[in-house]
PDB file of N, CA, C and O in Angstrom:
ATOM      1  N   UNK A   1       0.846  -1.179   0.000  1.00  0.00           N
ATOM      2  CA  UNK A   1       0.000   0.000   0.000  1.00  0.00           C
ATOM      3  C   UNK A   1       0.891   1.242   0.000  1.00  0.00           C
ATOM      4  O   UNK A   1       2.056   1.100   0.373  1.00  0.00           O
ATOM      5  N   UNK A   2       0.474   2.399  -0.367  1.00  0.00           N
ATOM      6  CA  UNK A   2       1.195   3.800  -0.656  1.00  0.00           C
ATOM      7  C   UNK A   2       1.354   4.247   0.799  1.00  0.00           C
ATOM      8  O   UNK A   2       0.451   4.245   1.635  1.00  0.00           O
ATOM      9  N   UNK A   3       2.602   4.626   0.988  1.00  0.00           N
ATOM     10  CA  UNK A   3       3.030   4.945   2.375  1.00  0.00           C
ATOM     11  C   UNK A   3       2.607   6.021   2.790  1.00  0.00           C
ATOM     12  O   UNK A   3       3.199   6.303   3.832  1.00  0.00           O
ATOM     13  N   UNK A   4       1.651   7.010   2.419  1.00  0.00           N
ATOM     14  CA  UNK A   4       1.050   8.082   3.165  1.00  0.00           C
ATOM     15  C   UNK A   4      -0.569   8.055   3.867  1.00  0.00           C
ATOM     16  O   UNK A   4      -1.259   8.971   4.313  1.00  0.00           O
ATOM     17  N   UNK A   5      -0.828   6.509   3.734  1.00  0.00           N
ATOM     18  CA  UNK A   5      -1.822   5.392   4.290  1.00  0.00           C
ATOM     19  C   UNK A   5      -2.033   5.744   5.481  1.00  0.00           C
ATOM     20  O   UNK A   5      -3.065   6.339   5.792  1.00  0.00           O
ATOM     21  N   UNK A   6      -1.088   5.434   6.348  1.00  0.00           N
ATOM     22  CA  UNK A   6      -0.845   5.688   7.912  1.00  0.00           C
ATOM     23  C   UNK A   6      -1.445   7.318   8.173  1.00  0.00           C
ATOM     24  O   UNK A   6      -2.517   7.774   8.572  1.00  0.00           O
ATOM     25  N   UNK A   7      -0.541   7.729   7.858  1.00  0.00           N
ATOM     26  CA  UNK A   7      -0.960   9.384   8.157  1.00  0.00           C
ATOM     27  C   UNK A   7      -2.463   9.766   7.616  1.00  0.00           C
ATOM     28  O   UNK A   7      -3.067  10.727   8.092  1.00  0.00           O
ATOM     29  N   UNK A   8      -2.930   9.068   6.746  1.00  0.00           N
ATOM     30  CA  UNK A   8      -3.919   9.345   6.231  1.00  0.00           C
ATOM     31  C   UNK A   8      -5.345   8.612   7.336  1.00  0.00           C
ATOM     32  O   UNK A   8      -6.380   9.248   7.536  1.00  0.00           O
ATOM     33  N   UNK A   9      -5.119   7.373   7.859  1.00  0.00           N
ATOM     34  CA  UNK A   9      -5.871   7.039   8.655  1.00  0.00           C
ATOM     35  C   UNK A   9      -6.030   7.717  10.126  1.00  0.00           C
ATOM     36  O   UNK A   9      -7.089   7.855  10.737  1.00  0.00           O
ATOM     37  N   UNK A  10      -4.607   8.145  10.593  1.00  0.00           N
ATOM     38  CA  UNK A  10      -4.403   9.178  11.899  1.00  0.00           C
ATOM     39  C   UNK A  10      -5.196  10.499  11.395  1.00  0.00           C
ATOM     40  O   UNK A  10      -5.786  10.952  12.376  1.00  0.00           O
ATOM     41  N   UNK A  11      -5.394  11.142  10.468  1.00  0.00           N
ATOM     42  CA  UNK A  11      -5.854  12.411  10.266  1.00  0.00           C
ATOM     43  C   UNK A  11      -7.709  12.031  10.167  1.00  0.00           C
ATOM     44  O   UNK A  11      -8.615  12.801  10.484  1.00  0.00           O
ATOM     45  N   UNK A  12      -7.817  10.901   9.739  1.00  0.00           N
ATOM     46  CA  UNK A  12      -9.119  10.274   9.773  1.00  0.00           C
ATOM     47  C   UNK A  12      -9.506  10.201  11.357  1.00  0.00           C
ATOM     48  O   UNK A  12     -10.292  11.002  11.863  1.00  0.00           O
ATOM     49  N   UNK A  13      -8.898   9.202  12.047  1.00  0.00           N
ATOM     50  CA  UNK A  13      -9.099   9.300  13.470  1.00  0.00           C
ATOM     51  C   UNK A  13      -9.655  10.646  13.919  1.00  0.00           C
ATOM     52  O   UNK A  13     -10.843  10.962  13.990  1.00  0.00           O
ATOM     53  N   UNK A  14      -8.231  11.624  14.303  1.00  0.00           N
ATOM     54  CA  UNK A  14      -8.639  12.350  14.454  1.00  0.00           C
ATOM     55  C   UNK A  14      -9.827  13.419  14.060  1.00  0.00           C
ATOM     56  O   UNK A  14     -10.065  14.221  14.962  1.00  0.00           O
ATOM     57  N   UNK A  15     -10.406  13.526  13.180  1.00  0.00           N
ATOM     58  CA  UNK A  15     -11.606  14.214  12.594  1.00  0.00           C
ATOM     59  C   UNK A  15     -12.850  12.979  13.316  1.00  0.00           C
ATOM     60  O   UNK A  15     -13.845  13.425  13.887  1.00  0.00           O
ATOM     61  N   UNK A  16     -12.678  11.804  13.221  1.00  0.00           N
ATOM     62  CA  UNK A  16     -13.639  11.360  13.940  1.00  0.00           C
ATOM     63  C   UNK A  16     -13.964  11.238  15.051  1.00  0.00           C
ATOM     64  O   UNK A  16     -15.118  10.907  15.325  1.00  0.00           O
ATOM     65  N   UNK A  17     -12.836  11.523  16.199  1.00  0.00           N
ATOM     66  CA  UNK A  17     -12.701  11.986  17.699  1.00  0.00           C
ATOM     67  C   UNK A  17     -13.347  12.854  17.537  1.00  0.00           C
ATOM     68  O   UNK A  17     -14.383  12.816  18.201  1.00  0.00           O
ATOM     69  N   UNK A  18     -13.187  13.943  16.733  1.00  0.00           N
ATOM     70  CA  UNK A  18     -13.556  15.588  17.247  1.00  0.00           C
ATOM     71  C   UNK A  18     -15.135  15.471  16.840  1.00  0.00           C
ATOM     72  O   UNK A  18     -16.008  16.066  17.472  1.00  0.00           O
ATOM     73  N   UNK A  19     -15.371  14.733  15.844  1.00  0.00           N
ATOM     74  CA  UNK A  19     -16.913  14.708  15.570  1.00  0.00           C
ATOM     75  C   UNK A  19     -17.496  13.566  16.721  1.00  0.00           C
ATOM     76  O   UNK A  19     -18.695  13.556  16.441  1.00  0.00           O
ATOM     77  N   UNK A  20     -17.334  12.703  17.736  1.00  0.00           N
ATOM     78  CA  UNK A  20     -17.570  11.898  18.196  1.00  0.00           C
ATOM     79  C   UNK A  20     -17.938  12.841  19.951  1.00  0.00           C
ATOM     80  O   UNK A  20     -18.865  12.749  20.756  1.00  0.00           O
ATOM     81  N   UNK A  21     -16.533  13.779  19.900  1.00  0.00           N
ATOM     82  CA  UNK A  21     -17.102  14.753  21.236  1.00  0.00           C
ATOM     83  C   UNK A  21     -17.844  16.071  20.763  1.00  0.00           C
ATOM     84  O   UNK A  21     -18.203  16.885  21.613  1.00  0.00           O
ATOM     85  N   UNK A  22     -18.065  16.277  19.497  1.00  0.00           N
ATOM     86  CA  UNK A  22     -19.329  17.204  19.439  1.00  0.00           C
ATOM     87  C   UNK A  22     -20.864  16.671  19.633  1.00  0.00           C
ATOM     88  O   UNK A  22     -21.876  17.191  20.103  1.00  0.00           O
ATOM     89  N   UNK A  23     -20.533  15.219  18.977  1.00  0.00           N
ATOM     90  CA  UNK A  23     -21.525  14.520  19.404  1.00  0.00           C
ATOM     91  C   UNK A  23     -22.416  14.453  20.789  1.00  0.00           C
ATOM     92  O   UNK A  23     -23.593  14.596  21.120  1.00  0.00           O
ATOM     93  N   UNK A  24     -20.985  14.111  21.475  1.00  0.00           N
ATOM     94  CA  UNK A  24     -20.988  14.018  23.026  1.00  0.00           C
ATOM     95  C   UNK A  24     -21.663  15.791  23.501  1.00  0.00           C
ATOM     96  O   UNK A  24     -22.829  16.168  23.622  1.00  0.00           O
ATOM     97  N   UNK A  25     -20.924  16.217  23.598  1.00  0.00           N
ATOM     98  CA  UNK A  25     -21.318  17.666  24.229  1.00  0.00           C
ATOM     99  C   UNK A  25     -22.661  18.034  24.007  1.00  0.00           C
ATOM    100  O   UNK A  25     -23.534  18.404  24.793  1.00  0.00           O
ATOM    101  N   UNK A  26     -22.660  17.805  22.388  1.00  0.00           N
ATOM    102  CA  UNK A  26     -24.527  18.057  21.593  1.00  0.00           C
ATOM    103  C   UNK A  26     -25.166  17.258  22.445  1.00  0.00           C
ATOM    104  O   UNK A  26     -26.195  17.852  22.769  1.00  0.00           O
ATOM    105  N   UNK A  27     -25.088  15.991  23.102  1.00  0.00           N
ATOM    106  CA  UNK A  27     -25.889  15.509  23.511  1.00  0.00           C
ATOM    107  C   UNK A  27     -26.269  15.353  24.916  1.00  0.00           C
ATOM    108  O   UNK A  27     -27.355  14.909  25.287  1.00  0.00           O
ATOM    109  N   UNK A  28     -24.967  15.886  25.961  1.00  0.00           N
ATOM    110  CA  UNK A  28     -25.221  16.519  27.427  1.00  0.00           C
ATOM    111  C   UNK A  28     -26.101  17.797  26.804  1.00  0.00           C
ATOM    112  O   UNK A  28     -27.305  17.802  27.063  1.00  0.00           O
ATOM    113  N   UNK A  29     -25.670  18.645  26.171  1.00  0.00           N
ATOM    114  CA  UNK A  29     -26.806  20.092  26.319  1.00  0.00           C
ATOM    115  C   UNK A  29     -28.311  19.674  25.960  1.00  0.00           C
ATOM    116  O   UNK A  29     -29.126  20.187  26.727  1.00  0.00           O
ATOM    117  N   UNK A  30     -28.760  19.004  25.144  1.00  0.00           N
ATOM    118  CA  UNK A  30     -29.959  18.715  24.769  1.00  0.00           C
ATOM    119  C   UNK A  30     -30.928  17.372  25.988  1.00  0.00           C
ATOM    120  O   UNK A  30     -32.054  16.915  26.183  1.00  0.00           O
ATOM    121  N   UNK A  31     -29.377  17.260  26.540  1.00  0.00           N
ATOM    122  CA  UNK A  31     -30.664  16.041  27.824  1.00  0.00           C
ATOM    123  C   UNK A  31     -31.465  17.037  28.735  1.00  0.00           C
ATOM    124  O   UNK A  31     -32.461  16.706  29.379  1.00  0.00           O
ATOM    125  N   UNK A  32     -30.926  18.273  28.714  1.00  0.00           N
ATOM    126  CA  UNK A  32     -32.004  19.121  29.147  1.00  0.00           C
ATOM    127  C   UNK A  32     -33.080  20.121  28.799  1.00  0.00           C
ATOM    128  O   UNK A  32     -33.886  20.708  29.521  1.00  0.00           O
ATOM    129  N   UNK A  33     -32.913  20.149  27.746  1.00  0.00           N
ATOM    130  CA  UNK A  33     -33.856  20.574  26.294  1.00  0.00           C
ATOM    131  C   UNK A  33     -35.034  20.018  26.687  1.00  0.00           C
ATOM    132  O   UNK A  33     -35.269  18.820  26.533  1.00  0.00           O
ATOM    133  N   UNK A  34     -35.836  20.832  27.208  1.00  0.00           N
ATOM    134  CA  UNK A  34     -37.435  20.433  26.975  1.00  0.00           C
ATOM    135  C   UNK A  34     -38.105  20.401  25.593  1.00  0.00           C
ATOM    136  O   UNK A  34     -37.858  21.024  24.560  1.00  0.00           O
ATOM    137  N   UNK A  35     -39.100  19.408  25.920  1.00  0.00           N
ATOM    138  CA  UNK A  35     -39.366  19.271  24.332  1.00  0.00           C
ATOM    139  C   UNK A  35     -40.891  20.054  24.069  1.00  0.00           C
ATOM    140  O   UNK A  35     -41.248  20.191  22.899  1.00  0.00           O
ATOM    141  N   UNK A  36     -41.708  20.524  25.093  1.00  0.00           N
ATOM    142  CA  UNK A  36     -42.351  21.275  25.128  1.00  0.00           C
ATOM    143  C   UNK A  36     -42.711  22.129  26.618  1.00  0.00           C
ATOM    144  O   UNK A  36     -43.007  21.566  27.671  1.00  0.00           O
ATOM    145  N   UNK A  37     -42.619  23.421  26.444  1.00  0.00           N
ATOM    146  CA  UNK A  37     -42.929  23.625  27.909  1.00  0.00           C
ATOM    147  C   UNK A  37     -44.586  24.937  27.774  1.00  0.00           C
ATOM    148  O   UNK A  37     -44.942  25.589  26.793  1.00  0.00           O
ATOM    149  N   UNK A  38     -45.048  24.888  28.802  1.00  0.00           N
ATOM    150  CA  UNK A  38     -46.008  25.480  29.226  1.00  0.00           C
ATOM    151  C   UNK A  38     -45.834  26.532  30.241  1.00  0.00           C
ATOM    152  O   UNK A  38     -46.170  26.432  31.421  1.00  0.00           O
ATOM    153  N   UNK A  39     -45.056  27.960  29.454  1.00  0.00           N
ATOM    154  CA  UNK A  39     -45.250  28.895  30.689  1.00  0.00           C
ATOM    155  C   UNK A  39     -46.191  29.603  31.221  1.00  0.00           C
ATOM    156  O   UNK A  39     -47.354  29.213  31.125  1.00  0.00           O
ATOM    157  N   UNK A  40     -45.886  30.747  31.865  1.00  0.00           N
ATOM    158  CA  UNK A  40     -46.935  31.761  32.573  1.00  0.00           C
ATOM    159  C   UNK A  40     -45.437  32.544  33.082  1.00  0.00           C
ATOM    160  O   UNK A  40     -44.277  32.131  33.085  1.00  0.00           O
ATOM    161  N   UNK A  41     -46.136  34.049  33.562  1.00  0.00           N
ATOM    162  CA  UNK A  41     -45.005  35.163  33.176  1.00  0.00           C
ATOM    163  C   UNK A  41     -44.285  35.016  34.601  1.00  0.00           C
ATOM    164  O   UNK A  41     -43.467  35.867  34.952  1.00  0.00           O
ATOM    165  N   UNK A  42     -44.699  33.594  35.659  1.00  0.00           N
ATOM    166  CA  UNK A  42     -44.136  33.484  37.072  1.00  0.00           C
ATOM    167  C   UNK A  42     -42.713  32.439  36.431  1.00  0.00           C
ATOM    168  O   UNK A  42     -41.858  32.212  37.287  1.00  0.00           O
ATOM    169  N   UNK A  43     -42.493  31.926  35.243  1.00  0.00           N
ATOM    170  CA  UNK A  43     -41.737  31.035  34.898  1.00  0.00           C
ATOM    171  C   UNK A  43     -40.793  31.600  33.914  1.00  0.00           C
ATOM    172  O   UNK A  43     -40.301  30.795  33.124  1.00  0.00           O
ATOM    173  N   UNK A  44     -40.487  32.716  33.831  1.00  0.00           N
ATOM    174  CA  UNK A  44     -39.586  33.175  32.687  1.00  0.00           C
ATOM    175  C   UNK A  44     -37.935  32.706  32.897  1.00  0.00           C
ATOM    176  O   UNK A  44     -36.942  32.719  32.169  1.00  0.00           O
ATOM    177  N   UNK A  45     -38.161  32.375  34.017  1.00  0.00           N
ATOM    178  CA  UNK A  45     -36.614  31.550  34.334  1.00  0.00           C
ATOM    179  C   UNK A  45     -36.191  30.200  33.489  1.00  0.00           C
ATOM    180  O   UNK A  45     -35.048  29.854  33.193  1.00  0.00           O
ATOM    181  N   UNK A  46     -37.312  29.599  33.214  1.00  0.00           N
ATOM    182  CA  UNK A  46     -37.093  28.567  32.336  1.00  0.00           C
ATOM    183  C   UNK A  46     -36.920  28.423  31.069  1.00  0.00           C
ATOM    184  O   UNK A  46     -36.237  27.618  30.436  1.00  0.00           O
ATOM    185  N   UNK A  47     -37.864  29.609  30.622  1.00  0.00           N
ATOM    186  CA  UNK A  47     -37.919  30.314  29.057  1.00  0.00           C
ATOM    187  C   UNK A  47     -36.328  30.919  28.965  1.00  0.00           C
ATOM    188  O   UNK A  47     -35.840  30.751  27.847  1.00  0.00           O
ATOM    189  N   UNK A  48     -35.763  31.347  29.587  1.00  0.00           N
ATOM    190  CA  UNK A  48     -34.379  31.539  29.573  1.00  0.00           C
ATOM    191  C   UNK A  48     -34.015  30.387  29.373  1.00  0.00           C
ATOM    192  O   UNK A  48     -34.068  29.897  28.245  1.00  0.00           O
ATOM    193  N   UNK A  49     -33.535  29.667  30.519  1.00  0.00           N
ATOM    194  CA  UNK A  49     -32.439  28.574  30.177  1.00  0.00           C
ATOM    195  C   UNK A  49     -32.579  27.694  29.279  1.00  0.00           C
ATOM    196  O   UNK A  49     -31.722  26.819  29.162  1.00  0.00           O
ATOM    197  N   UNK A  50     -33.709  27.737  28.435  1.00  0.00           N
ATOM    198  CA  UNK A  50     -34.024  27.038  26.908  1.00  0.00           C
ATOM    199  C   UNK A  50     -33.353  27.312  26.084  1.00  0.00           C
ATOM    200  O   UNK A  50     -32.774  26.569  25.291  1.00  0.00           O
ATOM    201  N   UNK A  51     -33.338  29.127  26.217  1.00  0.00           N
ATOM    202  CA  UNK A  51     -32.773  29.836  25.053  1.00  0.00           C
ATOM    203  C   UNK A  51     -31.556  29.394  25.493  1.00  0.00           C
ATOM    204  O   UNK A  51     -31.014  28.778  24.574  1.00  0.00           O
ATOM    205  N   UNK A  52     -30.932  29.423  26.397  1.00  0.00           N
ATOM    206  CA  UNK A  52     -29.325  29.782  26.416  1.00  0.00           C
ATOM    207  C   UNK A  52     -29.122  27.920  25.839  1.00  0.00           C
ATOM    208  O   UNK A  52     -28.080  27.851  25.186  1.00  0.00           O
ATOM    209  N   UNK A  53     -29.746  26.694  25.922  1.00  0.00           N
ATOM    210  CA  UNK A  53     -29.439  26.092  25.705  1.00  0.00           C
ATOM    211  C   UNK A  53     -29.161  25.891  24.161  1.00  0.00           C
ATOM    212  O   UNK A  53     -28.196  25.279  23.702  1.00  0.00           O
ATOM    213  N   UNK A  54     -30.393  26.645  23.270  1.00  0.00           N
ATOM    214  CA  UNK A  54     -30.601  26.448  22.129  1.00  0.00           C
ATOM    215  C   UNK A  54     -29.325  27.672  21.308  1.00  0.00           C
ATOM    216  O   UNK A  54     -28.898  27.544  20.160  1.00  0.00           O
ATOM    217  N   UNK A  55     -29.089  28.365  21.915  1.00  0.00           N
ATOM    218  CA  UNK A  55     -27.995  29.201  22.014  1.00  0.00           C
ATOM    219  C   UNK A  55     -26.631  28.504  21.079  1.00  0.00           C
ATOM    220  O   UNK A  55     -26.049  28.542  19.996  1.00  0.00           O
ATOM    221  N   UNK A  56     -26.663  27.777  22.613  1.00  0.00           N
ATOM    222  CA  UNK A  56     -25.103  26.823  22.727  1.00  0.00           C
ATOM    223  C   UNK A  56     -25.485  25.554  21.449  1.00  0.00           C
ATOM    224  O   UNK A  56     -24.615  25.021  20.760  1.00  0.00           O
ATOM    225  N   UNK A  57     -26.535  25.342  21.383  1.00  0.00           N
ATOM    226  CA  UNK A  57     -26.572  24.102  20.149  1.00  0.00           C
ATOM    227  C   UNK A  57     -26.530  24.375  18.786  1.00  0.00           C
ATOM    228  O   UNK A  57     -26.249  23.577  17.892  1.00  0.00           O
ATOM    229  N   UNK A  58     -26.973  26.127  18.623  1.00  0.00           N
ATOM    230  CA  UNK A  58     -27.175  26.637  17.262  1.00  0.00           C
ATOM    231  C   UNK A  58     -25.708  26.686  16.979  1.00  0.00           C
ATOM    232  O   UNK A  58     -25.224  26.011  16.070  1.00  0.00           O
ATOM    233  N   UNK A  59     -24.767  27.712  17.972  1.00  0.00           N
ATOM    234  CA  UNK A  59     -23.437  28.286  18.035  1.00  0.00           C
ATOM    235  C   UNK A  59     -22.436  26.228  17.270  1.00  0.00           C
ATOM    236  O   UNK A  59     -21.837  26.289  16.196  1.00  0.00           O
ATOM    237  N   UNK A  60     -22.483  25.110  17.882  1.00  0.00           N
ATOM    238  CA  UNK A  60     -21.751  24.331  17.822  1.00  0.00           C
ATOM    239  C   UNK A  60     -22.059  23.531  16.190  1.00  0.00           C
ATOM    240  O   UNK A  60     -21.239  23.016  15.430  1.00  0.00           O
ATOM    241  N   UNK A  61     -23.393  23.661  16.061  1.00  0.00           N
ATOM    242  CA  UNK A  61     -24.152  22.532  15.108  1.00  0.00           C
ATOM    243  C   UNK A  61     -23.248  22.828  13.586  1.00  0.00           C
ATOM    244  O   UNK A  61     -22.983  21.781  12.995  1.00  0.00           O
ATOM    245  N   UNK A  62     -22.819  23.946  12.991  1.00  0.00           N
ATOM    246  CA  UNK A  62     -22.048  24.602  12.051  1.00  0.00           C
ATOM    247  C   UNK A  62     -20.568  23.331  12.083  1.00  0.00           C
ATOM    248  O   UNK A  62     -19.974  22.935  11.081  1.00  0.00           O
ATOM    249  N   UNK A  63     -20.316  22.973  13.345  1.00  0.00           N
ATOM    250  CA  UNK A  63     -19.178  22.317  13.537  1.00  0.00           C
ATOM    251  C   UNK A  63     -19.380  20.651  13.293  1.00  0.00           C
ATOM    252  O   UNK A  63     -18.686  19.803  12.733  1.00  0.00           O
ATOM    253  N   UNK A  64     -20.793  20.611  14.059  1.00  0.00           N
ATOM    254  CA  UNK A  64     -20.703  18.960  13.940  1.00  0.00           C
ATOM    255  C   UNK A  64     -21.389  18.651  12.303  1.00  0.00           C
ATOM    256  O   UNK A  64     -21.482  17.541  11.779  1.00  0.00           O
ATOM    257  N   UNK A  65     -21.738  19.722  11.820  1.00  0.00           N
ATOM    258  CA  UNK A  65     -22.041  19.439  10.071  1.00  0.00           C
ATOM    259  C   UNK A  65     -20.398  19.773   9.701  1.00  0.00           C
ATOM    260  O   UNK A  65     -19.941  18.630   9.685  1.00  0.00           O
ATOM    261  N   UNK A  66     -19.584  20.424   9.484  1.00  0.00           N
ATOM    262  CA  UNK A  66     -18.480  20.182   8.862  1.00  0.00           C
ATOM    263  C   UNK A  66     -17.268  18.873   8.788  1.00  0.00           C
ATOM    264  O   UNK A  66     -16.574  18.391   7.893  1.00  0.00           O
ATOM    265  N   UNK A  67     -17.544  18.512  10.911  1.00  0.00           N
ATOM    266  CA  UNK A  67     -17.484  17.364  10.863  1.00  0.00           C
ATOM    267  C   UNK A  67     -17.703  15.958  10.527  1.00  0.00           C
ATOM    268  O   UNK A  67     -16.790  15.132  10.507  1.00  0.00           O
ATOM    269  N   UNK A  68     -18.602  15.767  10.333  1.00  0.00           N
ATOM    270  CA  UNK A  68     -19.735  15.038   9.758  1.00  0.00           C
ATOM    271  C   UNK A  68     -19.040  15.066   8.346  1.00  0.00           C
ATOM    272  O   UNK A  68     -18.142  14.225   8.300  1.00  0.00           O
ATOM    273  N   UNK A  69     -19.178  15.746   7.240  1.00  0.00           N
ATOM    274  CA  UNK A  69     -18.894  15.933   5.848  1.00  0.00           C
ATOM    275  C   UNK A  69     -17.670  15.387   5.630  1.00  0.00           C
ATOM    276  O   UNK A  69     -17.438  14.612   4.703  1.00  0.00           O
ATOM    277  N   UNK A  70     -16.454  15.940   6.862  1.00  0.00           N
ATOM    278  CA  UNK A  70     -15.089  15.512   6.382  1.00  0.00           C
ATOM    279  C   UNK A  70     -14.881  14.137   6.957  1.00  0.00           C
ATOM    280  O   UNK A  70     -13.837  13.510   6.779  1.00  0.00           O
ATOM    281  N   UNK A  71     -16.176  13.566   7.840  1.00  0.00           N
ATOM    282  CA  UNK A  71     -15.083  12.258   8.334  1.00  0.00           C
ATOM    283  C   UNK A  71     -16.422  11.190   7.264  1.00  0.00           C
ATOM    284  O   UNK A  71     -16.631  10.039   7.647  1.00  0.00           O
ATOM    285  N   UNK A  72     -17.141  11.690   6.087  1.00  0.00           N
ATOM    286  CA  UNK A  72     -17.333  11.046   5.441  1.00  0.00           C
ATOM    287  C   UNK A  72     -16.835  10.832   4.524  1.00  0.00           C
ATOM    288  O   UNK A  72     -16.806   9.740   3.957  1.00  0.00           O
ATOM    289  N   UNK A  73     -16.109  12.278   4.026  1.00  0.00           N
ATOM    290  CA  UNK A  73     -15.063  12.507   2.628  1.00  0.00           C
ATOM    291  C   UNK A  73     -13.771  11.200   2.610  1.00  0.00           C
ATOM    292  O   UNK A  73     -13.264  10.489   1.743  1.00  0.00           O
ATOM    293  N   UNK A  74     -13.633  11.364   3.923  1.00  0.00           N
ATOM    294  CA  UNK A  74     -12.219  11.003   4.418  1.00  0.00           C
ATOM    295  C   UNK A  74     -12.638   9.332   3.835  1.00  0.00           C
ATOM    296  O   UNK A  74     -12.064   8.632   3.000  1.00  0.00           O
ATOM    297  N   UNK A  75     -13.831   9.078   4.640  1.00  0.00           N
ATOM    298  CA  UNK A  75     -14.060   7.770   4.374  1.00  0.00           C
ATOM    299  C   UNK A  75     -14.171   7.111   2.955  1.00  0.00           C
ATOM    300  O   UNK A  75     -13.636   6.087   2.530  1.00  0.00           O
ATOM    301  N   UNK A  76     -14.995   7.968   2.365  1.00  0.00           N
ATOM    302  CA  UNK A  76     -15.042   7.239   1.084  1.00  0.00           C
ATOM    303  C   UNK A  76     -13.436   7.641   0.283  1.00  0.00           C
ATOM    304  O   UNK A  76     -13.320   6.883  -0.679  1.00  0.00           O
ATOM    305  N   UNK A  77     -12.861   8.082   0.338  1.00  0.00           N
ATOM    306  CA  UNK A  77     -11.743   8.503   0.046  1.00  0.00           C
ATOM    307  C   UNK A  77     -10.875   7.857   0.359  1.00  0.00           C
ATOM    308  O   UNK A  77      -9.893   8.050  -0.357  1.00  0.00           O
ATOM    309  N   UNK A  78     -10.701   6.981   1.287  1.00  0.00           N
ATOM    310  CA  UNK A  78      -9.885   5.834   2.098  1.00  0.00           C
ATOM    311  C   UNK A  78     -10.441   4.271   1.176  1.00  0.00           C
ATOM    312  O   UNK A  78      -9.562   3.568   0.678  1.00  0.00           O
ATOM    313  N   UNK A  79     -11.721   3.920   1.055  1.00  0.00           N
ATOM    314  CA  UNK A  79     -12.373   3.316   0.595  1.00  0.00           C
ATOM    315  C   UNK A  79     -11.836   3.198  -0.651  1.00  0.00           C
ATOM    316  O   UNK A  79     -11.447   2.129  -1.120  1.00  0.00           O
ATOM    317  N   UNK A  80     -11.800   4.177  -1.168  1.00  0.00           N
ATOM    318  CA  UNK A  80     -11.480   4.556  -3.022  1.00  0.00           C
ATOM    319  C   UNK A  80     -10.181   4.176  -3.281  1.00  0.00           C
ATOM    320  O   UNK A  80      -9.893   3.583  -4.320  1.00  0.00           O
ATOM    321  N   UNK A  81      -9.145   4.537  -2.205  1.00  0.00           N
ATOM    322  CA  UNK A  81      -7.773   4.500  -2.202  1.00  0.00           C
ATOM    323  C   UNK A  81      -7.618   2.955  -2.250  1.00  0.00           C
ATOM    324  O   UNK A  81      -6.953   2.381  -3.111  1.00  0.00           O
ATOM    325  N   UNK A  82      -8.349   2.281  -1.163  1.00  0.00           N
ATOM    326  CA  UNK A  82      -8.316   0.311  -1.132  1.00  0.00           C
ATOM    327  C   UNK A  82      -8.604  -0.297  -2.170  1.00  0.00           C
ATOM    328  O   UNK A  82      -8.029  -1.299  -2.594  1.00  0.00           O
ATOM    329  N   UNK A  83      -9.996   0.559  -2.912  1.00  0.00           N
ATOM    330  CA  UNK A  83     -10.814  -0.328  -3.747  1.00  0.00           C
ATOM    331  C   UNK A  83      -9.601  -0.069  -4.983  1.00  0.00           C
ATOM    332  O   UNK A  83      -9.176  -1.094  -5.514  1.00  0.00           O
ATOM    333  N   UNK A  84      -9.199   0.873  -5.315  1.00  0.00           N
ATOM    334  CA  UNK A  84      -8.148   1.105  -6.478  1.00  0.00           C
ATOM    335  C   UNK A  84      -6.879   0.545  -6.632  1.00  0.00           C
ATOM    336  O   UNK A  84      -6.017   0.703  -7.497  1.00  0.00           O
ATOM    337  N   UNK A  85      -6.945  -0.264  -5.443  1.00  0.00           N
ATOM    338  CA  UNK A  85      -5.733  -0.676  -4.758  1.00  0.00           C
ATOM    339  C   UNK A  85      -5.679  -1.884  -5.327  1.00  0.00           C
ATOM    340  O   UNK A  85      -4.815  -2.366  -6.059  1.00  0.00           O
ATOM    341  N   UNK A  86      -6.929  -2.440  -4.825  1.00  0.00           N
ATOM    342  CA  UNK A  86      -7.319  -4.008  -5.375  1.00  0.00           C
ATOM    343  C   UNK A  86      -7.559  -4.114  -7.076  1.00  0.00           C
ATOM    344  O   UNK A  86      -7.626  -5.243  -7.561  1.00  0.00           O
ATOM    345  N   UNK A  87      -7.657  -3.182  -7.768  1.00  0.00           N
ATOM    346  CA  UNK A  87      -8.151  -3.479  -8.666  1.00  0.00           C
ATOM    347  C   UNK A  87      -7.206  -3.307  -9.390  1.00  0.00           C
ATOM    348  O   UNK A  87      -7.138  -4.156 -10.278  1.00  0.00           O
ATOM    349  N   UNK A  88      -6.000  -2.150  -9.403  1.00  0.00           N
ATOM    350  CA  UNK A  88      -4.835  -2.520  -9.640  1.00  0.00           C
ATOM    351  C   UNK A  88      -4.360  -3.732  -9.607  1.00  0.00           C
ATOM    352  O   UNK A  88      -4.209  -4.272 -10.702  1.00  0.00           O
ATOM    353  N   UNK A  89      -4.083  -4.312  -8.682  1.00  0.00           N
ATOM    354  CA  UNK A  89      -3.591  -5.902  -7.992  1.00  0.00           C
ATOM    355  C   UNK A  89      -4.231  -6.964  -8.805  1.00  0.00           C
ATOM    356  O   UNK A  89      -3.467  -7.859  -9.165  1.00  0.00           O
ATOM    357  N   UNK A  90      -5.505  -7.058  -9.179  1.00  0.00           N
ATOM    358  CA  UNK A  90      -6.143  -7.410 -10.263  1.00  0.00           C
ATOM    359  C   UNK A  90      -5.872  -8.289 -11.399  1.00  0.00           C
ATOM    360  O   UNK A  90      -6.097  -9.401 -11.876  1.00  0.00           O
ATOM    361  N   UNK A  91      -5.057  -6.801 -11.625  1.00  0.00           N
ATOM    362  CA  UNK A  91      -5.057  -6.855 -13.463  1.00  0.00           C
ATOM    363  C   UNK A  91      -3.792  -7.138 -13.875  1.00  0.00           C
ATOM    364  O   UNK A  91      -3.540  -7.228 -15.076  1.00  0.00           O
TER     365      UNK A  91
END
């Protein structure tokens, strides 16, 4: 196999760590995400901490879609590199 393989799977890793703890984080902030609430103007404390949650999920989500994209690129791109590999070998 082409010796820039290695480095190429470590740079994979890594992009899938970082998408694996956005994951993570996205998914501590949203265990407290109500999924519907019912105020009155004695509860505006809660109507806050929704927002600030939805805040923090709008601010990150930009990240776990870029993530997402590159540790699929990466993949089929790794994939492509094997399958071309074999088919070389082949012939």
């Amino acid at each position: 196999m082409v010796s820039y393989m290695p480095v190429l799977w470590i740079v994979w890793a890594v992009v899938l760590s970082i998408l694996l703890i956005l994951l993570a984080y996205r998914g501590t902030l949203t265990r407290y995400e109500e999924d519907q609430l019912f105020l009155d103007p004695a509860e505006d404390h809660q109507k806050s901490a929704q927002a600030a949650i939805l805040k923090r999920i709008d601010k990150i989500q930009p990240f776990v879609r870029v993530s997402i994209g590159a540790t699929c690129v990466m993949t089929a791109g790794i994939l492509g590199i094997y399958v071309w590999d074999a088919i070389q070998h082949l012939n």
